[in-house]
Structures are given as structure tokens and as C-alpha cells.
C-alpha positions in Angstrom: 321.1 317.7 92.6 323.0 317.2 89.4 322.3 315.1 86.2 324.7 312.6 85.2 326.5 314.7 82.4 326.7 317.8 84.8 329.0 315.3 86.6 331.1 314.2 84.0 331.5 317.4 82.5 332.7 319.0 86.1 335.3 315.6 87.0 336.4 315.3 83.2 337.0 319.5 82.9 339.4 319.5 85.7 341.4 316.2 84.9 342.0 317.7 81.7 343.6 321.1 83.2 346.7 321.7 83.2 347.3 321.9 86.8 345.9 318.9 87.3 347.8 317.1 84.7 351.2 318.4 85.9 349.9 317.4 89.9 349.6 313.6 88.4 352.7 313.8 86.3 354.8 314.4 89.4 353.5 311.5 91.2 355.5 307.7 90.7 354.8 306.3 94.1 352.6 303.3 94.8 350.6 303.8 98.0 351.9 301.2 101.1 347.9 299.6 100.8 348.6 299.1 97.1 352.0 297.3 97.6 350.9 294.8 100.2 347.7 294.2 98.5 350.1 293.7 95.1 352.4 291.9 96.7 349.4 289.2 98.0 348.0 288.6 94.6 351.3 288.7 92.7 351.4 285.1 91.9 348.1 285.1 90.1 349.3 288.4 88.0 352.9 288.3 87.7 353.5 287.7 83.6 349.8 288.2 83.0 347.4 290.7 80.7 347.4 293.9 82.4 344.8 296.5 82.3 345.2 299.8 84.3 342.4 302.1 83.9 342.7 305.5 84.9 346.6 305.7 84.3 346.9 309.7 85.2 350.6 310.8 85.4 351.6 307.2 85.0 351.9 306.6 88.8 351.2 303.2 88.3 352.2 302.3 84.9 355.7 301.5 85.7 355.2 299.0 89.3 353.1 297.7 86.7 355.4 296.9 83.7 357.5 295.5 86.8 355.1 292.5 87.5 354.0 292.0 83.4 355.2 293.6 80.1 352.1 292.5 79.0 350.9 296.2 79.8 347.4 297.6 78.5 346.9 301.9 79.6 344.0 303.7 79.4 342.3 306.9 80.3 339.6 309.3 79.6 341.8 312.4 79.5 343.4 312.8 76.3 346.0 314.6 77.3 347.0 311.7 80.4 347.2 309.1 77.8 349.3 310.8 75.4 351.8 311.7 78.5 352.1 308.1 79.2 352.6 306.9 76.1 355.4 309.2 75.7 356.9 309.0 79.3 357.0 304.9 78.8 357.5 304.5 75.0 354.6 302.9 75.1 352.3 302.1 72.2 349.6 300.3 74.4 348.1 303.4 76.2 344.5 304.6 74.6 342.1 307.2 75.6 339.1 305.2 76.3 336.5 305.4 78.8 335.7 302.7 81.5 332.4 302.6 80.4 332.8 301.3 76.7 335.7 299.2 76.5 334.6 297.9 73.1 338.3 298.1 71.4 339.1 294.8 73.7 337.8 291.8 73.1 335.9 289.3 75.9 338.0 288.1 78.3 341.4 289.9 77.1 343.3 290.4 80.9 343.9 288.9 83.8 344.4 291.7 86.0 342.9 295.0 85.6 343.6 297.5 88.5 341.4 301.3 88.5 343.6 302.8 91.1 343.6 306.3 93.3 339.4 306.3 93.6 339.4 306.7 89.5 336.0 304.9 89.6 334.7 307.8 91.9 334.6 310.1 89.1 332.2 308.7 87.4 328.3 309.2 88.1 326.4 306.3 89.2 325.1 304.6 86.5 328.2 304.4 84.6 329.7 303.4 87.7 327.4 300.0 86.8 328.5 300.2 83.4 332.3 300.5 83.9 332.3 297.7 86.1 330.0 295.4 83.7 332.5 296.4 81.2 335.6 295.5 83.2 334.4 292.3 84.1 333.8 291.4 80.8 337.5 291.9 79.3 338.4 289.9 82.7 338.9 286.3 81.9 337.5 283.7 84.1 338.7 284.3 87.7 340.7 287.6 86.3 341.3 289.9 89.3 339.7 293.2 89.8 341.7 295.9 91.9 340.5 299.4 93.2 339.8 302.1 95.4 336.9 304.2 96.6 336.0 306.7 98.9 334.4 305.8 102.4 330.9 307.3 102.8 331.5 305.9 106.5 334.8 307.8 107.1 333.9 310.0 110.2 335.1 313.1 108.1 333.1 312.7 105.2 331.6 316.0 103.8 333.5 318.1 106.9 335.5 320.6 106.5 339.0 321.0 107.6 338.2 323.0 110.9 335.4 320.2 111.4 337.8 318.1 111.8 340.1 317.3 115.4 343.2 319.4 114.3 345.8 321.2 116.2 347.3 324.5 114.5 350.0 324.1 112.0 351.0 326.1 108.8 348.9 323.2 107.1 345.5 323.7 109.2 345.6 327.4 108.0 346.7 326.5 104.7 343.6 324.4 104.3 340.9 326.8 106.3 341.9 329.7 104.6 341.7 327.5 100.8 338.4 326.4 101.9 337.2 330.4 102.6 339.0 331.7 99.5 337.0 329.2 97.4 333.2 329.1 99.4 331.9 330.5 95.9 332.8 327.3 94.3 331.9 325.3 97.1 328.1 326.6 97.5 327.8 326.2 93.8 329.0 322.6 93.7 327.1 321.5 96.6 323.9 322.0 95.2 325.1 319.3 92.9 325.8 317.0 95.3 323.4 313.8 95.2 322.7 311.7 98.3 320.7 308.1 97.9 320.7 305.3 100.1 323.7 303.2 98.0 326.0 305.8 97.7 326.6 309.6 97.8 328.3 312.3 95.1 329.7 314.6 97.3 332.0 317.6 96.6 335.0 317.2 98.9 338.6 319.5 98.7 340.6 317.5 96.1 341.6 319.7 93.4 340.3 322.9 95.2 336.5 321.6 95.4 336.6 321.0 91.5 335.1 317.1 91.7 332.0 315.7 92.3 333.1 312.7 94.2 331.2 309.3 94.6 331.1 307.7 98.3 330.0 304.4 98.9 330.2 302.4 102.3 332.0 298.9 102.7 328.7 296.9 102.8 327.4 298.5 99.6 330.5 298.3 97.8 330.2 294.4 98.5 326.8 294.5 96.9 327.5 296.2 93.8 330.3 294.1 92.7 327.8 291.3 93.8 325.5 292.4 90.8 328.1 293.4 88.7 329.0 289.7 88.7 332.2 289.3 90.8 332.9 287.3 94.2 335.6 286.3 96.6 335.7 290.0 97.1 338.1 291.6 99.8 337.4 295.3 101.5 341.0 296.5 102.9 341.9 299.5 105.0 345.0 302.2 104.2 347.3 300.0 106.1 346.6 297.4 103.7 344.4 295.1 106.4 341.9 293.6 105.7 338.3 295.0 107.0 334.4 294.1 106.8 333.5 298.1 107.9 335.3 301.3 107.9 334.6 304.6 109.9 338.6 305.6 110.4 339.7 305.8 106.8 339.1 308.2 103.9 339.6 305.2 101.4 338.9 301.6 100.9 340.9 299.3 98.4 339.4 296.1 97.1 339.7 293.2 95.3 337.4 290.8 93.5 337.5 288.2 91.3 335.4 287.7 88.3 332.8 285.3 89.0 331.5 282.8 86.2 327.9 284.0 85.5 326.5 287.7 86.9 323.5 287.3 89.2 
């Protein structure tokens, strides 16, 4: 089982490689959950403080300076926030981490969105933290976007041939990836941590280089609970709305930040 900094030193080591950097820089799509879930809140956030943490390649950076040019950046890879700031001429990008926001004041956004499972990259207790910290540069009933990974999905922790699959260049693609690289898989499974809440699991994203957090609909619901948010929504990959999950790898949420924590 691994410590919280063998975590973060794994997840932060390969979203600062270079093949990972160039992987994010390529991508400038928003996801069809992310547009109708956008496109459903727009009228609270349209001309509003933005906040998007976890910025990458910039995937999101410029849907975003679509609904506000009030545009705030961040990210704990140096070397993603400079690229942003220089793809968008932007001067509001930082490196900062999720869990100590301290350069913004209370209550400085409206919206602040931690898109493509950012949030699962993080070990568990500054999970807590990043979300204590987002809701406190939320205003009052500020909206809080995101994605996670499904600890319900039926293929969590299974390989690719554990999987139903019919051959195709991409089923051998992915077997043979996952043989080439079992070194690296054994080794990073015995960091993997499993509690009742959630699980840190090392799945195939990046050629097995993350240790990824999982967390089921139910729980999810819970910690943003404690974390001092309500009116929360759970929504599919289609974008639907959903109180449980076992048929997608992701869930997307949104909450809203509640007026006193519990």
C-alpha cells in the first residue's frame, strides 16, 4: 500500500513528462457530458469568475474564455501552466496546487470546474483538502464541476482481455501494451490502496504510470456533503443524470457551495 507522497510523486512525475505533456497539448475538445452539463448551468456562469483547475494542454481553457473572459488557470505541472499561458496569451494561468489555493482570496469565483478526473490524482486526504479549498474561493452558491472515476464501473481494475472484446488491431494493441509493461504493473499494484470510501488503483492511462483514485456515486455524494457543498448532481457519459453507475468508467458532477460546512 503506498504513503501519500509515494502517490503524488508517481501521478505528478508522469504529468510532468514530456510525452504526456505533448498527449494533453494535442487535445482541444470538450467531452459531449461536459457540453450538455455546460450548456445546463450556463446562465448561472456565463460572464462570471472562472476557475479551471487542472488546465493540462489547455483542453478546456478556450470553451471556457467562450462563456467568461473573466478566466483564472491553474495547474500543478509547471510545465502545463506555462504552455497555457503561452498558447492563450494569458497572464492568469499559475502553477498552483488544488490543495493550497492561498494566492486567491475567500470567495473569489463563481464557477470553478476540475475537469478529465484531475481530482483523481491526488491521494485521499488532499482530495479533502482540495475540495475544502475550492469551496472556499467559491462564493455563496458558486458552482463546482468535475469528474471521477467509477469504483462501480464493471471494469474497474480488469484488464483489457478481462473485458467482453472482439479482436481488432486495438484489442491487440492493448493486450500486448499491457504484457510489454507487467514489470510496471506488478510494481505499481503493490501501491494500490483499497478502503471502504474509495480505492487508488493503478489502471492503463499513461502506460500504468498513475495511481488512480476510484470512488462510487454514493460516496462521492458524501464527501462533497462534508466538504460543505449541496444540491449536488451525479451524471453519466451521456451527460444524464444518474443516482448509481455500474456501466461507465467516469462520473461528472456538479455541486453547489452550501452556506456553512457540516
Amino acid at each position: 500500500m503506498a504513503e501519500p507522497d509515494q502517490i503524488d510523486e508517481h501521478n505528478h512525475a508522469a504529468y510532468s513528462a514530456e510525452d504526456t505533456v505533448n498527449w494533453y497539448d494535442q487535445l482541444d475538445a470538450l467531452l459531449p457530458s461536459e457540453k450538455i452539463i455546460l450548456e445546463g448551468i450556463m446562465p448561472a456562469i456565463r460572464g462570471k469568475k472562472i476557475l479551471d483547475i487542472g488546465v493540462g494542454g489547455g483542453r478546456t481553457t478556450k470553451h471556457l474564455l467562450e462563456i467568461s473572459r473573466d478566466y483564472t488557470g491553474i495547474d500543478y505541472s509547471q510545465k502545463f501552466a506555462e504552455l497555457v499561458k503561452k498558447k492563450f496569451r494569458l497572464d492568469s494561468v499559475y502553477c498552483c496546487d488544488a490543495r493550497d489555493m492561498s494566492r486567491f482570496a475567500d470567495g473569489s469565483f463563481d464557477f470553478v470546474l476540475f475537469s478529465f478526473n484531475s481530482i483523481d490524482y491526488i491521494p485521499h486526504e488532499g482530495r479533502l483538502k482540495a475540495m475544502a479549498e475550492i469551496r472556499r474561493v467559491l462564493r455563496p452558491s458558486g458552482i463546482f464541476m468535475f469528474s471521477t472515476h467509477n469504483r462501480n464501473w464493471i471494469h474497474t481494475g480488469k484488464t483489457a482481455w478481462q473485458r467482453p472484446w472482439k479482436f481488432s488491431p486495438g484489442f491487440v494493441k492493448d493486450c500486448l501494451k499491457t504484457i510489454l509493461l507487467t514489470s510496471r504493473r506488478m510494481k505499481m499494484k503493490k501501491l494500490e490502496v483499497r478502503e471502504k470510501e474509495y480505492a487508488i488503483i493503478n489502471d492503463d492511462a499513461h502506460n500504468y504510470a498513475l495511481l488512480t483514485y476510484h470512488i462510487t456515486i454514493p460516496e462521492q455524494v458524501n464527501q462533497l456533503k462534508k466538504a460543505g457543498f449541496g444540491e449536488i448532481k451525479a451524471y453519466n457519459m451521456k451527460g444524464e443524470r444518474v443516482e448509481d453507475d455500474a456501466n461507465d468508467n467516469w462520473t461528472y458532477f456538479t455541486a453547489v457551495r452550501a452556506s456553512s460546512a457540516e
